[in-house]
N, C-alpha and C positions, 0 to 999 in steps of 0.2 A: 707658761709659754715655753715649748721646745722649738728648739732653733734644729728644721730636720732638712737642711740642706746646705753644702760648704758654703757658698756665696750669703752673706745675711744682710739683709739692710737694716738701717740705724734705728727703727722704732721696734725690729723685732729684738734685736739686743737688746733695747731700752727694756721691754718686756719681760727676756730671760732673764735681766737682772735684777727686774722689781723679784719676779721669783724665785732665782735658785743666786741669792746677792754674795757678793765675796767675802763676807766675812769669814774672820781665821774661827768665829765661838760654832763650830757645828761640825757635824763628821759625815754629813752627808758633804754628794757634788756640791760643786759651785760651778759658778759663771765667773772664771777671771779673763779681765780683758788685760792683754799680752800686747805693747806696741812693740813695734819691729822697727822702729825709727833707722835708716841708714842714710848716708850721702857718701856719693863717689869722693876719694879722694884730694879728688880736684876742683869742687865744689869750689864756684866762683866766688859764692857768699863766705866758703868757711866754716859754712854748719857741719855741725856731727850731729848724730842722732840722738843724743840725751840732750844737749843744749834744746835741742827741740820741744823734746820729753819735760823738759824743766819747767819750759815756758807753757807749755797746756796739754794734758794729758786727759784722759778718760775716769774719771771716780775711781781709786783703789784699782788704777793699772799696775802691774809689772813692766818694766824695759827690760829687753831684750835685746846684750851686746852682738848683734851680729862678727863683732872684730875679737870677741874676746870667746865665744862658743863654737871653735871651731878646732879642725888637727893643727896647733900650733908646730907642729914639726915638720909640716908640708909647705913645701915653697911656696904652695899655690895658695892665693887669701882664704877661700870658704869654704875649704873641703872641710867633710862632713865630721865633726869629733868623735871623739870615740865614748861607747855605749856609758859608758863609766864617766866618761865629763860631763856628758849632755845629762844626766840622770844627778849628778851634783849640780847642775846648773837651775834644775828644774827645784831640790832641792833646796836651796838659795831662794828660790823665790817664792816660797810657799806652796808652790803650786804640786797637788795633788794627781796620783794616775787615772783618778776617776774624776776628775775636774772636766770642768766643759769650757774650752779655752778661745777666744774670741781672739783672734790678731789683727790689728791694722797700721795702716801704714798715716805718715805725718800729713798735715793738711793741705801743704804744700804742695806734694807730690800725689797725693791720692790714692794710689796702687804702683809701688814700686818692690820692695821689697819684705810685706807682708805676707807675697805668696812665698817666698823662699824658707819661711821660720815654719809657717802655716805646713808649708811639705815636710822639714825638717820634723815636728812635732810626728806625722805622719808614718815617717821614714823608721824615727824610734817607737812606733808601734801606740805611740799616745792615741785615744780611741776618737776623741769628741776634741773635731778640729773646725773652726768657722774662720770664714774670712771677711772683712768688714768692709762693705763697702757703700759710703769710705768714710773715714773721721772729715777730710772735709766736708760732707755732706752731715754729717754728725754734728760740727759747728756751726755749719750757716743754718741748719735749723733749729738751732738754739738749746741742744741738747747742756747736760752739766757736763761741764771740765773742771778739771783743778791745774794749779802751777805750784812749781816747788820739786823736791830733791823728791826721789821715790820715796817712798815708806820703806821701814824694815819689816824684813818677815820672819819670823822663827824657820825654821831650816823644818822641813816635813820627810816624811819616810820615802822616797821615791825609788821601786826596784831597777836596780837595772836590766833595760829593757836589749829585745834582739832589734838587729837593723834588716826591716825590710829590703830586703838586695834587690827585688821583683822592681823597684821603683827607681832604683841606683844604676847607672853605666857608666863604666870606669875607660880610661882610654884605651886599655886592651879592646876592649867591645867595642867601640865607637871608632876605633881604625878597621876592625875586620868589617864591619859595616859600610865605611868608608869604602873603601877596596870592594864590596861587592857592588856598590854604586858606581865606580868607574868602570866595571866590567859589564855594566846595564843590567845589575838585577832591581827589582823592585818592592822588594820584603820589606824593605824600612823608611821612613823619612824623616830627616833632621832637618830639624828648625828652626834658626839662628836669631834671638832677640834682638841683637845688637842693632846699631843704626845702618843704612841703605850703604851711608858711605864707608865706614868700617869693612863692613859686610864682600863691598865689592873691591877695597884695598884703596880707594881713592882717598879717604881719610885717615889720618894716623891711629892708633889703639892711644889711650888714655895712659897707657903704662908706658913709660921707655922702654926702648931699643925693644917691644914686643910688635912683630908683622902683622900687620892687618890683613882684611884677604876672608875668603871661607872655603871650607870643607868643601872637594868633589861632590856635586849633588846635594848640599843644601839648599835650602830654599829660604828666602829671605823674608822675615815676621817682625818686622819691629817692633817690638812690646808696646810703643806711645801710640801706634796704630790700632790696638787692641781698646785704647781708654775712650772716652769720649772727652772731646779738647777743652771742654767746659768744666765737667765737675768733676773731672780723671776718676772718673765710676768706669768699670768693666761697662764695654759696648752691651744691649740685652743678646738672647740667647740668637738671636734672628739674624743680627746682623753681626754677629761673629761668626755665626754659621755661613754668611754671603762672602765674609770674609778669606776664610779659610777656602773657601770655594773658587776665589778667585786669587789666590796665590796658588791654587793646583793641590791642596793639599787633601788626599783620598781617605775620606773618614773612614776604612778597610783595611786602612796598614798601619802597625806600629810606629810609633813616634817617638823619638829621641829629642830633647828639646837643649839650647846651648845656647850660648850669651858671653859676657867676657868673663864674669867670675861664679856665675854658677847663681846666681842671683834672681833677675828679670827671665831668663829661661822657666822661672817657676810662673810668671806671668801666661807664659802663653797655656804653659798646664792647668791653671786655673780656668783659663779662658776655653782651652779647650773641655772644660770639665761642664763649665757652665752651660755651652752649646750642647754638648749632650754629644760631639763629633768623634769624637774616638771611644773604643771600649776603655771603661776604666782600668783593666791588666794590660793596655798596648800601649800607655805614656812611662817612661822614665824621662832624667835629669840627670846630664852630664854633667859631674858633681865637677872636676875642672874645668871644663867648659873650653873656651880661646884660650883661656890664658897659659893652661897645661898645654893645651893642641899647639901652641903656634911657638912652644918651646922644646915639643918636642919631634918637631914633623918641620916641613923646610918647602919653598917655594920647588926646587929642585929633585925633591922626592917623587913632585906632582901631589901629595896634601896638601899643600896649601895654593890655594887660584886668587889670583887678581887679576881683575877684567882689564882689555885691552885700552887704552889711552888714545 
């Protein structure tokens, strides 16, 4: 079984893994599944993403420290590590550059932060990337789990890799875009993960003392509007496509996607991937996202908008 499209659902995993299975005795590919477990910091319950991972995980998964694989010397949480970390990280986990790498997200959450590793993998030029959707649907149909502390892996050769820049928009780019949006051009369109109420300044951001509010000329996507409210599986291709359609957004112009830390922004990339709605060279990922924008731009500049009260 090849898995020959990014979106996979859970019995065609099951299938790539009966044949191309993780184990460390071979030198061909494999199929490793990669969970991407995260929770906001605020997380009412307290979870972190290995606590999760502990409790039930995929057959011979890898975790995947979202808080530990990234530029630890940038203020902002998840910008993207440099080619040399992420290429030790991969290293660390066994995981090989011709591996066929399966991410998902905890069962809890269903699709949150899977797309963010899944593009990350991407981004460092890793070839064979699928996205799973979703381990809860993985569970409730009885699929195998394990629980317990990851396994070790022998540490493998992994080169380091170039970073796809075509798919990265750093704030310099993402302002001058901005500013062509206030003067009414229409080359580009940004599209803000975050919730309705963040988005339009009425709810506080999750971070202290950071402004809520959105970008001139974004348009508001909230990633939990993309899942389906039941099995938090990506909407199908149909009704992501109705969706997009009816927040205005012109499957003909490039897309900048944003969120608060660079995270759920990869939500809507996926989703738009699935639809088939934009070209695949016209989506990047504001790798700071809010949390760099609204630290370094100001109600007063006119970047940042909050809707009237």
């Amino acid at each position: 079984m090849s898995l020959n499209r990014y979106v996979v659902t859970p019995e065609e995993v099951l299938q790539a893994l009966a044949k191309k299975p993780p184990t460390a005795f071979t030198s061909s590919p494999r199929t490793i599944p990669l969970c991407a477990a995260w929770f906001m910091p605020n997380d009412p319950e307290g979870r972190t993403g290995l606590s999760v991972f502990k409790q039930k995980h995929m057959p011979s998964a890898r975790f995947f420290d979202l808080d530990a694989v990234k530029d630890n010397g940038s203020p902002y949480p998840h910008m993207l590590p440099s080619p040399e970390d992420f290429a030790k990280a991969m290293s660390d986990l066994g995981i090989r550059q011709d591996d066929e790498v399966v991410v998902y997200d905890t069962a809890e959450l269903g699709i949150f932060s899977a797309p963010r590793v899944g593009w990350m993998l991407k981004a460092f030029s890793h070839q064979k990337v699928h996205l799973l959707n979703n381990f809860k649907l993985w569970v409730e149909e009885g699929y195998p789990t394990e629980s317990g502390d990851q396994e070790r892996f022998d540490p493998v050769d992994y080169p380091v890799p170039q970073v796809e820049k075509s798919l990265v928009a750093d704030f310099e780019e993402v302002k001058l875009k901005v500013l062509d949006l206030k003067q009414g051009r229409k080359d580009i369109q940004i599209l803000d993960a975050r919730s309705a109420g963040r988005w339009s300044g009425a709810d506080p951001e999750p971070r202290p003392g950071l402004s809520s509010g959105h970008m001139p000329g974004s348009i508001s996507v909230p990633f939990n509007e993309l899942l389906d409210p039941v099995s938090k599986t990506l909407l199908s291709g149909n009704k992501l496509r109705e969706l997009f359609q009816s927040k205005g957004v012109a499957p003909d112009r490039p897309v900048i996607s944003s969120c608060g830390t660079g995270v759920t922004a990869v939500v809507i990339d996926a989703a738009l991937s699935e639809a088939g709605y934009v070209q695949p060279n016209h989506k990047k990922i504001y790798d700071g996202s809010w949390t760099e924008w609204a630290q370094r731009t100001n109600v007063e500049d006119g970047l940042i908008v909050k809707a009237e009260r």
